[in-house]
C-alpha positions in Angstrom: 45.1 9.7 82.5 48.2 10.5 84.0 51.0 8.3 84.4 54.5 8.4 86.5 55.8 5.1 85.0 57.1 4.1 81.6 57.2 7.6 80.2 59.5 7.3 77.4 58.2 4.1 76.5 56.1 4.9 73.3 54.0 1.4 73.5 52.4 2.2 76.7 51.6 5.4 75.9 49.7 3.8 72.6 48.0 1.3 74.6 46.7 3.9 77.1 45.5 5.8 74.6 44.1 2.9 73.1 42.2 1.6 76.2 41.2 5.3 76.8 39.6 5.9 73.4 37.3 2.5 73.7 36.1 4.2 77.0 35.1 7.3 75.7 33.8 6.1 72.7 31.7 3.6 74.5 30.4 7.1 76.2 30.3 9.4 73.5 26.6 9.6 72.5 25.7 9.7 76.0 28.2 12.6 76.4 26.9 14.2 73.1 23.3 14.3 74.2 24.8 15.9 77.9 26.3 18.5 75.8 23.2 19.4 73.7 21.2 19.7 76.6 23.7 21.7 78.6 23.9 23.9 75.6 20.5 24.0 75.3 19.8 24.9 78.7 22.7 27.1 80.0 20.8 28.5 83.2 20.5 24.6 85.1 22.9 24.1 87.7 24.4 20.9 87.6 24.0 18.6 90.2 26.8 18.5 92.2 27.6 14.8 94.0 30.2 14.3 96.6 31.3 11.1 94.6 32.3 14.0 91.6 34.0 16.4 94.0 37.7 16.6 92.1 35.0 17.5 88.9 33.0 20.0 91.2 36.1 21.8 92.1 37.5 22.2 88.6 34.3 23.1 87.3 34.4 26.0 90.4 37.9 27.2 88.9 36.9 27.5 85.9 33.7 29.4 86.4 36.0 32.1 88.6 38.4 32.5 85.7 35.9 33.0 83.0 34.0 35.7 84.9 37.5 37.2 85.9 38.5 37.2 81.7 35.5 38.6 81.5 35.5 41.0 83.9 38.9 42.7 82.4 37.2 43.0 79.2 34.3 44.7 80.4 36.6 47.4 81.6 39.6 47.1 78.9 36.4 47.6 76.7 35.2 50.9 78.7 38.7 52.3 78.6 
């Protein structure tokens, strides 16, 4: 989460970390199983939902700056 208020102020930083670890935890076997089958089945696309879009378009980033890491090492390797 970020935050633009109360930024020195160590308490709310604790309690929104506080509220944001019950949230995740509440999700984290859910999230664990996603994992395994993502891991599991690397070649599924995800669905992609408008509702998700800000995800979506990180998720797109990402993607074009591990196949650009990857694409200097191919050549750095045949150098």
């Amino acid at each position: 989460m970020a935050r633009h208020f109360d930024v020195q102020d160590e308490e709310t930083t604790r309690q929104i970390r506080e509220g944001q670890g019950k949230i995740f935890s509440e999700d984290l076997e859910m999230l664990e199983k996603q994992q395994q089958n993502l891991s599991g089945q690397p070649e599924r696309r995800l669905l992609m939902l408008n509702i998700d879009s800000g995800g979506v378009q990180a998720r797109k980033i990402i993607d074009k700056k591990i196949q650009a890491e990857q694409a200097g090492q191919t050549s750095g390797a045949e150098s």
